[in-house]
C-alpha positions as CSV (number, residue, x, y, z in Angstrom):
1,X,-33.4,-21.7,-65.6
2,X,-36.3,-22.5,-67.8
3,X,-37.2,-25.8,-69.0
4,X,-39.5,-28.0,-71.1
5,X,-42.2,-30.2,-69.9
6,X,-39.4,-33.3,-70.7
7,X,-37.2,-31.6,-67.9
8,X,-34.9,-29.8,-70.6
9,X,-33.1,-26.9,-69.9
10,X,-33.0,-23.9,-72.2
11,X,-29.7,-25.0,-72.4
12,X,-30.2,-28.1,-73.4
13,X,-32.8,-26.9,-76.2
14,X,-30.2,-24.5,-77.6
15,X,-27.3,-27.6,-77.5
16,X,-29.6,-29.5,-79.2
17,X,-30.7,-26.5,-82.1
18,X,-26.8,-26.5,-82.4
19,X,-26.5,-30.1,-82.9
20,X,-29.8,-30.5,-85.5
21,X,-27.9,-27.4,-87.2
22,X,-24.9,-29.7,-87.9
23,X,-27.3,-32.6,-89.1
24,X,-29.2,-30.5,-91.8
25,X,-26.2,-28.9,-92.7
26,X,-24.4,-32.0,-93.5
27,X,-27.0,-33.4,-95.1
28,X,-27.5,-30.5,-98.2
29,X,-23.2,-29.9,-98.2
30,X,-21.6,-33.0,-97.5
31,X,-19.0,-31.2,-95.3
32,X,-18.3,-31.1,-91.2
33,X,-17.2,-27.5,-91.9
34,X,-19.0,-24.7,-92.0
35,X,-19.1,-21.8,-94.8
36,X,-22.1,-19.7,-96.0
37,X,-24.5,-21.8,-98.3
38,X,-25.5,-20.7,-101.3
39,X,-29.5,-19.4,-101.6
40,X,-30.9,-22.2,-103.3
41,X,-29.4,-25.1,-100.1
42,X,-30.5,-21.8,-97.6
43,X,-33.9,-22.3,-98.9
44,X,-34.3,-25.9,-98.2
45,X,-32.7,-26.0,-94.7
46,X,-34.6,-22.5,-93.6
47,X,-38.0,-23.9,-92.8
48,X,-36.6,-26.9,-90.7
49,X,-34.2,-24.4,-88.5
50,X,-37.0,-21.8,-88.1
51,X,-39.8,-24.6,-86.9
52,X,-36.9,-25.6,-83.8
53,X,-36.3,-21.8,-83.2
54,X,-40.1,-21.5,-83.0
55,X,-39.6,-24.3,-80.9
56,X,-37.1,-22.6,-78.5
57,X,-39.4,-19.5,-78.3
58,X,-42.2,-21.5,-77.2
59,X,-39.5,-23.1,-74.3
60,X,-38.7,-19.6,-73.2
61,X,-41.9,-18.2,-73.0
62,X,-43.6,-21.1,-71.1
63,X,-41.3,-22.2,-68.9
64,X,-42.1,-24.8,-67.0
65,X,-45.7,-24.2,-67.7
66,X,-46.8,-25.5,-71.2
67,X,-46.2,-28.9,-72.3
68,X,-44.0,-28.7,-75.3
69,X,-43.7,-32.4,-76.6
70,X,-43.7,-31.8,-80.6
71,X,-39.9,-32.1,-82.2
72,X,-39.8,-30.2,-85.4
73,X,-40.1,-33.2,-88.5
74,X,-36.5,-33.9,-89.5
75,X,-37.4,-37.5,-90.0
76,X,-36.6,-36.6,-93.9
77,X,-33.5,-36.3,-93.7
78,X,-32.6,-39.4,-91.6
79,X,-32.5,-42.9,-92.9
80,X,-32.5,-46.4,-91.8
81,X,-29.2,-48.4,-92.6
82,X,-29.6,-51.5,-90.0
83,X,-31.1,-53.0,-87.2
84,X,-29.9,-55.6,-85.3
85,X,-31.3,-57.5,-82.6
86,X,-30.1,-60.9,-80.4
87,X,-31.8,-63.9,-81.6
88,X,-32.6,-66.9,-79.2
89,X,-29.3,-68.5,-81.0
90,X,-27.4,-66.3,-79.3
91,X,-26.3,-64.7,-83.1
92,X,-27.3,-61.3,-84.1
93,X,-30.0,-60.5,-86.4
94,X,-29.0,-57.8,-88.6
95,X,-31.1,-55.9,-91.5
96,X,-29.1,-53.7,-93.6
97,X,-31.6,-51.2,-95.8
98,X,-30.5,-50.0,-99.2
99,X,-32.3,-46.8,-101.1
100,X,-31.6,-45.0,-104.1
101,X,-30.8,-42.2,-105.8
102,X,-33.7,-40.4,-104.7
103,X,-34.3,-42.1,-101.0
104,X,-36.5,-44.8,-101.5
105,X,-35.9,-48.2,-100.2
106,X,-34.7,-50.4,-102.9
107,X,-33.8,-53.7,-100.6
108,X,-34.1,-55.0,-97.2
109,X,-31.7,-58.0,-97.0
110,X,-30.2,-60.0,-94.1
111,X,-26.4,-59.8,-93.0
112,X,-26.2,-63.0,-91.2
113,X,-28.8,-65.3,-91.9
114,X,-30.0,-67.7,-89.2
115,X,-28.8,-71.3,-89.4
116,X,-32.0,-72.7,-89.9
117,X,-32.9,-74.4,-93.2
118,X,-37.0,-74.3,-92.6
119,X,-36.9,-70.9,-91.6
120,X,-39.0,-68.3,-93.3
121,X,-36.5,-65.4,-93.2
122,X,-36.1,-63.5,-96.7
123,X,-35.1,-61.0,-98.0
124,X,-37.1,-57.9,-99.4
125,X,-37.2,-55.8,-102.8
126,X,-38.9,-52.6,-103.5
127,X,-39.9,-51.8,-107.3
128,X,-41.1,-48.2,-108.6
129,X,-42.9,-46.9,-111.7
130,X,-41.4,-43.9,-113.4
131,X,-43.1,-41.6,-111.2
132,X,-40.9,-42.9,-108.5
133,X,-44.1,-44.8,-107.0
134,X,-43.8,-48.1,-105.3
135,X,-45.6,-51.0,-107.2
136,X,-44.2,-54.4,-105.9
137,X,-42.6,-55.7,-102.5
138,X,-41.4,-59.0,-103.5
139,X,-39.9,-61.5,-100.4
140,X,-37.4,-63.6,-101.9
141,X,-34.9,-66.1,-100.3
142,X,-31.9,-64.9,-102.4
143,X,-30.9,-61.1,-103.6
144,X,-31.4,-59.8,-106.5
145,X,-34.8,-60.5,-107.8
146,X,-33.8,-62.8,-110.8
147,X,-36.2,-64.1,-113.6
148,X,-37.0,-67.8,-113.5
149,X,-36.0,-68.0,-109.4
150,X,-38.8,-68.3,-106.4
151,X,-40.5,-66.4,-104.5
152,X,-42.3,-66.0,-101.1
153,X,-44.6,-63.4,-101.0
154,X,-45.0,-60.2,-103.8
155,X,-47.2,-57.6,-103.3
156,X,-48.4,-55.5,-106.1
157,X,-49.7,-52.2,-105.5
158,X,-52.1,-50.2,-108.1
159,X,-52.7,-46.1,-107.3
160,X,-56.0,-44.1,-107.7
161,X,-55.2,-40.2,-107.3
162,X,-51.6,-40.8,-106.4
163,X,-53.0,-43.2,-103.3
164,X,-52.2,-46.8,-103.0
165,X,-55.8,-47.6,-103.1
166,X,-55.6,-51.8,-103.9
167,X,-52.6,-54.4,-102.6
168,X,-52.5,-57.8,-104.2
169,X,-50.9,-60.4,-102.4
170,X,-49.1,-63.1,-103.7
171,X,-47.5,-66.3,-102.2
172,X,-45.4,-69.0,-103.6
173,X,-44.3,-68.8,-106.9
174,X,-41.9,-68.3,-110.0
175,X,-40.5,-64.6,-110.9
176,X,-41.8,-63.8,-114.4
177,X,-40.2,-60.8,-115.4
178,X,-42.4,-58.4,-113.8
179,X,-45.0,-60.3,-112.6
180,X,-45.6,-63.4,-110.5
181,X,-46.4,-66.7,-112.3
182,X,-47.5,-70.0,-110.2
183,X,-46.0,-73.2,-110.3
184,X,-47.5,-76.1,-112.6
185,X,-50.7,-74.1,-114.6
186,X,-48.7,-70.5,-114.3
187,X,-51.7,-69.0,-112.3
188,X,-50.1,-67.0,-109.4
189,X,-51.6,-67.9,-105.9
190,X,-53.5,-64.6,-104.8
191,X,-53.9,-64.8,-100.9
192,X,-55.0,-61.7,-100.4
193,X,-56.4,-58.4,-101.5
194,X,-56.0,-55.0,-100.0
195,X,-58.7,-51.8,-100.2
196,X,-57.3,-48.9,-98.6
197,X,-59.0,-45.3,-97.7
198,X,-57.7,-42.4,-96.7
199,X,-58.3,-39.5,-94.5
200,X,-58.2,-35.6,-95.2
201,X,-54.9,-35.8,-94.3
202,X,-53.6,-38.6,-96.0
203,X,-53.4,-41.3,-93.6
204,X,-54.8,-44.8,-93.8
205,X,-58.3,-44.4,-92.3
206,X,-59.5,-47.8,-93.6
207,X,-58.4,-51.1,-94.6
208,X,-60.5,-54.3,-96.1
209,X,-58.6,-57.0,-96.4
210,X,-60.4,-59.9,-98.4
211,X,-58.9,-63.6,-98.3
212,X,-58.2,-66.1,-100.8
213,X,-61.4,-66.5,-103.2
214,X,-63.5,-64.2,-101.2
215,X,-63.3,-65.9,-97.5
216,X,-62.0,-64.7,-94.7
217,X,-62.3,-60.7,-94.8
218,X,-61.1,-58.3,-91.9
219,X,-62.4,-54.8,-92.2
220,X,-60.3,-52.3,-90.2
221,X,-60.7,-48.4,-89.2
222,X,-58.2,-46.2,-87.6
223,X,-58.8,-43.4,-85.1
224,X,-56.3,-40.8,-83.9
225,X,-56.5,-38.2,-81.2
226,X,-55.4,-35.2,-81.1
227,X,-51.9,-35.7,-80.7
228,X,-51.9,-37.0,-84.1
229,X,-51.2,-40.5,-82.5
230,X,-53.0,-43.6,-83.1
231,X,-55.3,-45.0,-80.2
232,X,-57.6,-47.3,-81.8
233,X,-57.8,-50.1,-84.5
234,X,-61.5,-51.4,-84.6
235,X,-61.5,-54.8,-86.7
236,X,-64.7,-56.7,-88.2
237,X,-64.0,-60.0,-89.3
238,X,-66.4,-61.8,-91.7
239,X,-66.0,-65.2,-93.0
240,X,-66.5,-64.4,-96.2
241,X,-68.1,-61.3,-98.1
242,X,-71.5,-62.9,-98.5
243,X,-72.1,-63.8,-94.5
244,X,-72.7,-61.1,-91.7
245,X,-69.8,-60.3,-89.6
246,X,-69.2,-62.8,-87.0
247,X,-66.4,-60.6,-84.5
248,X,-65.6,-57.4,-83.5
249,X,-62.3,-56.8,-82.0
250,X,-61.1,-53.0,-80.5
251,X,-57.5,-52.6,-80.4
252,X,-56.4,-49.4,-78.0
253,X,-53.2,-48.1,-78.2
254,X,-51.1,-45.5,-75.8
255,X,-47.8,-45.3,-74.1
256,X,-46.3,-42.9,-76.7
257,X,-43.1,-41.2,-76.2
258,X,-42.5,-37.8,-77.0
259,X,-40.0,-38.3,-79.6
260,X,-40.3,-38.8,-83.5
261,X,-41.6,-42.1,-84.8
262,X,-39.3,-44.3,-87.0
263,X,-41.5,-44.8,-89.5
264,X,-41.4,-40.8,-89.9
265,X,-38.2,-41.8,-91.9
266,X,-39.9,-42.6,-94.9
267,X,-43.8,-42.6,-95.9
268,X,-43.8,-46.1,-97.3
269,X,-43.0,-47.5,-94.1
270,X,-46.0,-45.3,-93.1
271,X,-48.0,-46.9,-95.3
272,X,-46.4,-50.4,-94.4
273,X,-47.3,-50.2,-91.3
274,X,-50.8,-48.7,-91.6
275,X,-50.0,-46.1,-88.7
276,X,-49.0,-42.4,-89.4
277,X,-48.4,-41.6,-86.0
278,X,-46.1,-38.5,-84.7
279,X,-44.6,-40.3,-82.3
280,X,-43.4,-43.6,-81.0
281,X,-45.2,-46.6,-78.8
282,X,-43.0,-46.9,-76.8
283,X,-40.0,-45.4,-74.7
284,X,-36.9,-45.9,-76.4
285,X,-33.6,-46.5,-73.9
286,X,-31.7,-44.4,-76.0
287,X,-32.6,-42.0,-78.4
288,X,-30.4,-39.9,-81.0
289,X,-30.0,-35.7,-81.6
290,X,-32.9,-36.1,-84.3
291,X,-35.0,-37.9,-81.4
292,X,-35.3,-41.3,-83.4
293,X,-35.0,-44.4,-81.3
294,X,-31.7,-46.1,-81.7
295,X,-31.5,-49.2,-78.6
296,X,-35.3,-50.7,-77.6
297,X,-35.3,-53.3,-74.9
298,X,-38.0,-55.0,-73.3
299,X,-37.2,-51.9,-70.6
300,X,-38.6,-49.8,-73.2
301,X,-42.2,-51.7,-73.4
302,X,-44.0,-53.1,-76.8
303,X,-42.5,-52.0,-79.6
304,X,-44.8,-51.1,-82.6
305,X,-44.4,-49.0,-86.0
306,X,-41.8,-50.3,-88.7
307,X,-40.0,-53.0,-86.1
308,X,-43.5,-54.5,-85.5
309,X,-44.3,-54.6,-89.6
310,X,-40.4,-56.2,-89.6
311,X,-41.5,-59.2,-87.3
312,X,-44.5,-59.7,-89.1
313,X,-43.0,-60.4,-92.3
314,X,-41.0,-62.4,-91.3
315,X,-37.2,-60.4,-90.6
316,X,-36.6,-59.2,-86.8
317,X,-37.2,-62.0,-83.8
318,X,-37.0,-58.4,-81.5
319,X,-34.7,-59.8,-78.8
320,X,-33.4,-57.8,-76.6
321,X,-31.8,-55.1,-76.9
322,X,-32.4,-54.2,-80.9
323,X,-30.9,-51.0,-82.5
324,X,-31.5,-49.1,-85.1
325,X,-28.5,-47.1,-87.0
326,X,-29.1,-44.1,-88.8
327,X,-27.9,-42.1,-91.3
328,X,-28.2,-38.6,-93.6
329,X,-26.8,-38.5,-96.7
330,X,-27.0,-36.7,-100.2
331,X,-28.6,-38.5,-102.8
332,X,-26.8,-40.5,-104.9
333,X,-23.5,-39.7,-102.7
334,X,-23.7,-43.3,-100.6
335,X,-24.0,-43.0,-97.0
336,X,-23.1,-40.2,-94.8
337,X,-22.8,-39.4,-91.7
338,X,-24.4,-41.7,-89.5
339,X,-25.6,-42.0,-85.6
């Protein structure tokens, strides 16, 4: 019987077209059982099912002699709704992700919080302009974002050409409304400030990231090969913007699977991340029927994309084994089925 480079048989593809057919069908319906959908639903879920039956042609006309290692881009209709992973307390870490009404992450907060009173866990909230664009990620110790409590760290993010184009960070300070005030003389504490460029295609090609008062600066560029994966960060770090750079450091990065990356499931943790790739750094132990990664052990080697963006600010320890639980749903509708 034919199969796919992976070791798939047609059978196997064909099990799996069935299963993705259930997933996209629940998602525009909101029922388990089937009845002809009306042309404007047709419309949406047409493209996805005809790229996985292109898909299946390819298997059957290669056999075993083409690699085929692209999965048609369902990530769209998937969402995160928690990750949990060990901690060295011997508790579990768990992350539960909110969105709303149009699929965009409203809050990242913490289910059991670590018995540790120093610790810089928080939780995170997402704000949007009226275009549905996000403008602040603000890490606060306590949900929801209140007037006149603390925070840890708030981003703001301003647009040219529909492009995040400039990140200010903040650390340490009052919540003001909308904006971040500083203790004692009200001036917020700006750490940081992001410049971002992008490529033909819309992916971060470019970051400069100038430190507090114009010192420390790191100016990053991103490569990808032709797999559309990423495979090289080279960093130039100055001291400040008025001294010559003083390191160079190249980053390489392979080991991808050939499954869809998590961050697929939403451009901002795309952007979050700084890495568009296809597909994931790693090999997951177990994977779900829209080939997202669900358990990740230390089996599974380094772990990058949205769970390395977690640990950095602060949320995920990565223990082993972490999962990730997923779900599709309707807008607006709560969640839905989930795997």
């Amino acid at each position: 019987m034919s199969q796919s480079a992976g070791g798939r048989s047609l059978a196997d593809e064909i099990q799996m077209f069935s299963q993705l057919f259930h997933v996209i069908y629940f998602r525009f319906t909101g029922s388990l059982i089937y009845k002809p959908l009306k042309p404007f639903r047709m419309k949406k879920i047409m493209p996805i099912l005809l790229a996985y039956l292109a898909r299946l042609l390819l298997v059957l006309s290669a056999g075993c002699k083409k690699k085929i290692d692209k999965f048609p881009d369902v990530s769209s209709l998937c969402s995160i709704r928690w990750i949990s992973t060990p901690t060295t307390e011997g508790a579990n870490d768990t992350l539960r992700f909110s969105y709303d009404n149009y699929g965009n992450p409203t809050t990242i907060s913490r289910l059991e919080t670590i018995d540790d009173p120093y610790s810089s866990y928080k939780d995170y909230t997402f704000w949007y302009d009226h275009e549905r664009r996000l403008t602040d990620l603000i890490g606060t110790s306590v949900l929801p974002v209140t007037s006149g409590n603390g925070f840890d760290n708030w981003d703001k993010f301003y647009y040219t050409g529909g492009r995040v184009t400039l990140d200010s960070l903040f650390a340490f300070g009052i919540i003001d409304g909308t904006r971040p005030k500083g203790f004692g003389n009200g001036i917020p504490r700006l750490v940081r400030v992001s410049h971002y460029e992008y490529d033909a295609r819309g992916r971060i090609n470019r970051v400069r990231d100038v430190g507090e008062a114009g010192g420390y600066t790191t100016d990053q560029t991103f490569t990808y090969n032709g797999d559309d994966n990423l495979v090289k960060i080279m960093q130039v770090g100055y001291y400040s913007l008025s001294n010559p750079p003083y390191d160079t450091t190249i980053m390489q990065f392979s080991g991808y699977d050939n499954k869809i990356n998590v961050d697929r499931t939403h451009p901002i943790w795309q952007f979050l991340d700084r890495n568009y790739s296809v597909n994931n750094r790693f090999i997951a132990d177990v994977y779900n029927e829209a080939c997202l990664p669900t358990v990740i052990s230390h089996r599974s080697g380094s772990s990058a994309g949205i769970l390395k963006r977690l640990q950095e600010l602060g949320f995920l320890e990565l223990d082993d084994p972490l999962t990730i639980h997923y779900s599709y749903e309707l807008p607006g509708q709560g969640s839905g089925h989930g795997y």
